[in-house]
C-alpha positions as CSV (number, residue, x, y, z in Angstrom):
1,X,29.3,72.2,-12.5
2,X,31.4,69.1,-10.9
3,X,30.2,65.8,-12.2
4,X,29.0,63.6,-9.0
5,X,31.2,60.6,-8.4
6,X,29.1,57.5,-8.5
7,X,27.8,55.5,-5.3
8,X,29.9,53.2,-3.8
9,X,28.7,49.7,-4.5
10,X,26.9,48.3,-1.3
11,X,29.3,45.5,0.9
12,X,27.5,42.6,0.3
13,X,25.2,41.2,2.7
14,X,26.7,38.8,5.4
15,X,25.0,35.6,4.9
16,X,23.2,34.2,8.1
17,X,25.3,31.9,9.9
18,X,24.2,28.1,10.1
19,X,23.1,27.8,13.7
20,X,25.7,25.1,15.3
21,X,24.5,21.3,16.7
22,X,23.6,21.5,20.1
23,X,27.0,19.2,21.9
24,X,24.1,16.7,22.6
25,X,22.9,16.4,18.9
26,X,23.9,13.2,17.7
27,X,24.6,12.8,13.5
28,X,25.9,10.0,11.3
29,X,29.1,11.6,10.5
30,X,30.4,11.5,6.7
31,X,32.0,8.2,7.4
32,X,28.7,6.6,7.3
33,X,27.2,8.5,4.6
34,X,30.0,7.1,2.6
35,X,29.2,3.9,3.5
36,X,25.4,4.4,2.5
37,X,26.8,5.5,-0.8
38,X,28.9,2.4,-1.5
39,X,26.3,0.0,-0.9
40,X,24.1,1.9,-3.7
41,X,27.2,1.4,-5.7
42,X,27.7,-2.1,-4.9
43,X,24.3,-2.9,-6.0
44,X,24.0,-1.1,-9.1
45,X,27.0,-2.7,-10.1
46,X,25.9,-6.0,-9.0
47,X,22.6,-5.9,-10.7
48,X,24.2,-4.7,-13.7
49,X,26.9,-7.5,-14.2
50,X,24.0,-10.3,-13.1
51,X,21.5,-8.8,-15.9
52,X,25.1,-9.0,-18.2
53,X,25.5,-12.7,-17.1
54,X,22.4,-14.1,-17.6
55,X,22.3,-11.6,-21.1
56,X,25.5,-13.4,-22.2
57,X,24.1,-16.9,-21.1
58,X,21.0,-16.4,-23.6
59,X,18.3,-16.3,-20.8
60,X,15.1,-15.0,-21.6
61,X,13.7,-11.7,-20.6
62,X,11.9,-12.8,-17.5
63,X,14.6,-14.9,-16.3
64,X,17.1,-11.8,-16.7
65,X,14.2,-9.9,-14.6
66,X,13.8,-12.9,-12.0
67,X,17.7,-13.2,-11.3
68,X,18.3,-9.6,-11.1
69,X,15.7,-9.1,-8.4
70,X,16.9,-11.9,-6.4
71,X,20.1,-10.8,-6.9
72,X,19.0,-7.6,-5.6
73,X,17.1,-8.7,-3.1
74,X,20.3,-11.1,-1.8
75,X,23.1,-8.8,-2.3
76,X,20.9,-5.8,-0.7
77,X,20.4,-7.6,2.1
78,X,23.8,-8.2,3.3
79,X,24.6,-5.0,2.3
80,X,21.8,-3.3,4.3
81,X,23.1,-5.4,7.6
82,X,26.7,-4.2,6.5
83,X,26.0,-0.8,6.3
84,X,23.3,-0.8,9.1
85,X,26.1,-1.9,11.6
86,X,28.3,0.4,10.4
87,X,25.7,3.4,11.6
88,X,25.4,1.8,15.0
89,X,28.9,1.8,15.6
90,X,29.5,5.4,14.2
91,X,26.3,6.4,16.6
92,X,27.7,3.9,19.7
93,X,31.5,6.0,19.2
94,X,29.6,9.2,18.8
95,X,27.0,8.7,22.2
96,X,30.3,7.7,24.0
97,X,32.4,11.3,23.4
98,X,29.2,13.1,24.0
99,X,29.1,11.3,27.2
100,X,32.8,11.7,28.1
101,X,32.3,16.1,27.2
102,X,29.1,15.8,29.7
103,X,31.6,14.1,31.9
104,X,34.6,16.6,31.7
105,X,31.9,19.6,31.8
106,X,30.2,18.4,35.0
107,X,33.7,17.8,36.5
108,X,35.1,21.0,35.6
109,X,31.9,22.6,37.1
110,X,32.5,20.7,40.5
111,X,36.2,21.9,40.8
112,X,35.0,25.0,40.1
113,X,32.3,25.5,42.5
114,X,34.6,23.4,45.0
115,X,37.8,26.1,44.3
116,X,35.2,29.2,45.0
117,X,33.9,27.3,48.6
118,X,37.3,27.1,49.8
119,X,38.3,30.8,49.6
């Protein structure tokens, strides 16, 4: 009696694909999320060296507390404004080439129905 071959392994299944933005959909591109990444950088390292400095100084606990939150609070700040005007930008650039696509679709459209009244 032939021996059966065994069953081909089964393809594996096709993942789903990620449905695509709509060309409207407007997302803060990687440049910003980089930039929302430095500033928690920034201010981790700031904190840390300001806790160091007053360490090294011989302040007391709640003064190392005290001038690391306003530290925090100061540094943060700018940073938030920095990186807050960094997004409006990236958004400002994006809205604008979604606008000009929306502009070069609508005139394509209008050549197109113009070409098609002529003949």
């Amino acid at each position: 009696m032939p021996e059966s071959l065994p069953a081909a392994p089964a393809p594996p299944a096709k993942a789903p694909k990620k449905p695509k933005p709509a060309p409207d959909a407007l997302f803060l591109p990687v440049l910003a999320e980089f930039i929302f990444l430095l500033v928690a950088f920034t201010l981790a390292i700031a904190l840390l060296a300001t806790l160091l400095a007053a360490w090294l100084s011989g302040a007391t606990l709640w003064q190392m507390i005290l001038r690391g939150g306003v530290a925090v609070l100061v540094i943060g700040g700018l940073l938030l404004l920095w990186a807050r005007q960094a997004a409006v930008e990236v958004l400002r650039i994006s809205e604008a080439e979604v606008e000009q696509e929306r502009i070069k679709a609508a005139t394509a459209a209008d050549q197109d129905t113009s070409n098609q009244a002529k003949k």
